[in-house]
C-alpha positions in Angstrom: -18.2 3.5 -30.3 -20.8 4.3 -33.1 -18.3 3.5 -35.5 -17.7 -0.5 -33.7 -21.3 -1.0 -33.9 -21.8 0.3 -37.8 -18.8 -2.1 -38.7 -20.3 -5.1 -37.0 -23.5 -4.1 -38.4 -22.1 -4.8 -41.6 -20.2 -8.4 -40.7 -23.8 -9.6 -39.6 -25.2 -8.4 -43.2 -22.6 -10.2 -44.3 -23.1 -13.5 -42.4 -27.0 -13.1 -43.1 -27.1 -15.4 -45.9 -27.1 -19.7 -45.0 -24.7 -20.3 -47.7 -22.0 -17.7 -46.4 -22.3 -19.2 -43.0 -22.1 -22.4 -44.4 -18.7 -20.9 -46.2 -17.7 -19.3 -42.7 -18.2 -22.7 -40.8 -16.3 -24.6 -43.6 -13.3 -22.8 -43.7 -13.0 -22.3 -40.1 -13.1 -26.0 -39.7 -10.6 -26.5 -42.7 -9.2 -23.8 -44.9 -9.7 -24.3 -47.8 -10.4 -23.5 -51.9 -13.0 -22.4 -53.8 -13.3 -26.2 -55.3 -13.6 -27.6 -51.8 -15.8 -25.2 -50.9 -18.0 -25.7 -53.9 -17.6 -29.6 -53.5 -19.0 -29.7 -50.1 -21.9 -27.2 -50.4 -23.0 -28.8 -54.0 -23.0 -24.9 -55.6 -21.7 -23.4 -59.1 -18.0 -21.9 -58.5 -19.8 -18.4 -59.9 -21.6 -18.5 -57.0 -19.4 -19.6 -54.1 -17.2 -16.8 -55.6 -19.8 -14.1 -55.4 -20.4 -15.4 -51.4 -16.0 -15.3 -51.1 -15.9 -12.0 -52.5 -19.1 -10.6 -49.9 -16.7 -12.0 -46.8 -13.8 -10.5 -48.1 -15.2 -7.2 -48.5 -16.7 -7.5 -45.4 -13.0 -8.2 -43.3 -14.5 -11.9 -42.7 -12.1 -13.5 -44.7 -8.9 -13.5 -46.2 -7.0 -15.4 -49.4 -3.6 -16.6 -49.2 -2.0 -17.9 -52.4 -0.5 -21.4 -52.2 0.8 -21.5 -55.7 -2.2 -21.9 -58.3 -5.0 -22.0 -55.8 -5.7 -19.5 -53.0 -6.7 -21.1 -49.5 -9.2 -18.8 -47.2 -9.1 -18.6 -44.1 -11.4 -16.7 -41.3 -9.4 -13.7 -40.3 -12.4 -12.3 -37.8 -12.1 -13.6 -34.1 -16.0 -12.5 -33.0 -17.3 -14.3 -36.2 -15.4 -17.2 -35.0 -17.0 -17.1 -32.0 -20.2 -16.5 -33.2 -20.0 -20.2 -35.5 -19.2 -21.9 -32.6 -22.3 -20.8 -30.9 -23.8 -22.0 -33.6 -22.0 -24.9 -34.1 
Protein backbone atom coordinates (compact mmCIF):
# COMPACT_ATOMS: atom_id res chain seq x y z
CA UNK A 1 0.00 0.00 0.00
CA UNK A 2 3.11 2.32 0.68
CA UNK A 3 4.21 1.58 -2.58
CA UNK A 4 0.40 3.05 -4.36
CA UNK A 5 0.80 6.04 -2.35
CA UNK A 6 4.82 6.72 -3.35
CA UNK A 7 3.69 6.15 -7.07
CA UNK A 8 0.86 8.59 -6.93
CA UNK A 9 3.04 10.79 -5.17
CA UNK A 10 5.10 11.00 -8.06
CA UNK A 11 2.02 11.49 -10.83
CA UNK A 12 0.94 14.61 -8.67
CA UNK A 13 4.75 15.91 -8.93
CA UNK A 14 4.27 15.39 -12.13
CA UNK A 15 0.96 17.16 -12.76
CA UNK A 16 2.35 20.10 -10.46
CA UNK A 17 3.27 22.30 -13.13
CA UNK A 18 0.22 24.67 -15.04
CA UNK A 19 1.63 23.97 -18.32
CA UNK A 20 1.62 20.00 -17.95
CA UNK A 21 -1.85 20.18 -16.84
CA UNK A 22 -2.68 22.32 -19.54
CA UNK A 23 -0.86 19.36 -21.76
CA UNK A 24 -2.90 16.65 -19.68
CA UNK A 25 -6.33 18.58 -20.30
CA UNK A 26 -5.40 19.11 -24.04
CA UNK A 27 -4.71 15.74 -24.98
CA UNK A 28 -7.46 14.27 -23.09
CA UNK A 29 -9.82 16.43 -24.83
CA UNK A 30 -8.05 15.71 -28.32
CA UNK A 31 -4.94 13.60 -28.79
CA UNK A 32 -2.83 15.07 -30.33
CA UNK A 33 1.02 16.26 -31.48
CA UNK A 34 3.64 18.08 -30.17
CA UNK A 35 2.72 21.01 -32.89
CA UNK A 36 -0.87 21.04 -31.75
CA UNK A 37 0.14 21.05 -28.51
CA UNK A 38 2.57 23.81 -28.94
CA UNK A 39 0.07 25.76 -31.15
CA UNK A 40 -2.57 25.97 -28.56
CA UNK A 41 -0.50 26.68 -25.42
CA UNK A 42 1.68 29.43 -27.53
CA UNK A 43 5.16 27.60 -26.11
CA UNK A 44 8.69 26.71 -27.93
CA UNK A 45 8.53 22.79 -29.16
CA UNK A 46 11.91 22.47 -26.72
CA UNK A 47 9.75 23.04 -24.15
CA UNK A 48 6.44 21.26 -24.62
CA UNK A 49 8.87 18.34 -25.26
CA UNK A 50 10.63 18.66 -21.87
CA UNK A 51 6.74 18.80 -20.18
CA UNK A 52 5.87 15.34 -22.79
CA UNK A 53 8.86 13.66 -21.68
CA UNK A 54 8.01 14.48 -17.57
CA UNK A 55 4.37 12.70 -18.34
CA UNK A 56 5.80 9.96 -19.94
CA UNK A 57 8.17 9.18 -17.37
CA UNK A 58 5.73 9.61 -14.99
CA UNK A 59 3.15 6.68 -16.68
CA UNK A 60 0.77 9.86 -17.49
CA UNK A 61 1.11 9.57 -20.94
CA UNK A 62 1.92 7.59 -23.78
CA UNK A 63 3.06 8.18 -27.74
CA UNK A 64 1.74 6.21 -30.51
CA UNK A 65 3.33 6.70 -33.92
CA UNK A 66 1.01 7.57 -36.82
CA UNK A 67 3.55 7.70 -39.51
CA UNK A 68 5.91 10.88 -39.13
CA UNK A 69 4.23 12.36 -36.11
CA UNK A 70 3.56 10.63 -32.77
CA UNK A 71 -0.08 11.39 -31.25
CA UNK A 72 -0.33 11.23 -27.19
CA UNK A 73 -2.71 10.15 -25.51
CA UNK A 74 -3.58 10.02 -21.56
CA UNK A 75 -2.98 6.45 -20.58
CA UNK A 76 -3.79 7.21 -16.51
CA UNK A 77 -7.55 6.71 -15.63
CA UNK A 78 -7.21 8.70 -11.88
CA UNK A 79 -5.42 11.64 -13.73
CA UNK A 80 -8.38 11.63 -15.98
CA UNK A 81 -10.47 11.95 -13.38
CA UNK A 82 -8.65 14.35 -11.58
CA UNK A 83 -8.89 17.01 -15.02
CA UNK A 84 -12.31 16.63 -14.94
CA UNK A 85 -12.63 17.83 -11.50
CA UNK A 86 -10.86 20.41 -12.63
CA UNK A 87 -12.36 20.92 -15.67
Amino acid sequence: MKQKYEEFSEKLKAMGHPVRLQIISGVIKNECNVSQIQANLGLPQSTISQHLQILKSNKIIKGRREGTRVCYQVIDENVKKIIKLID
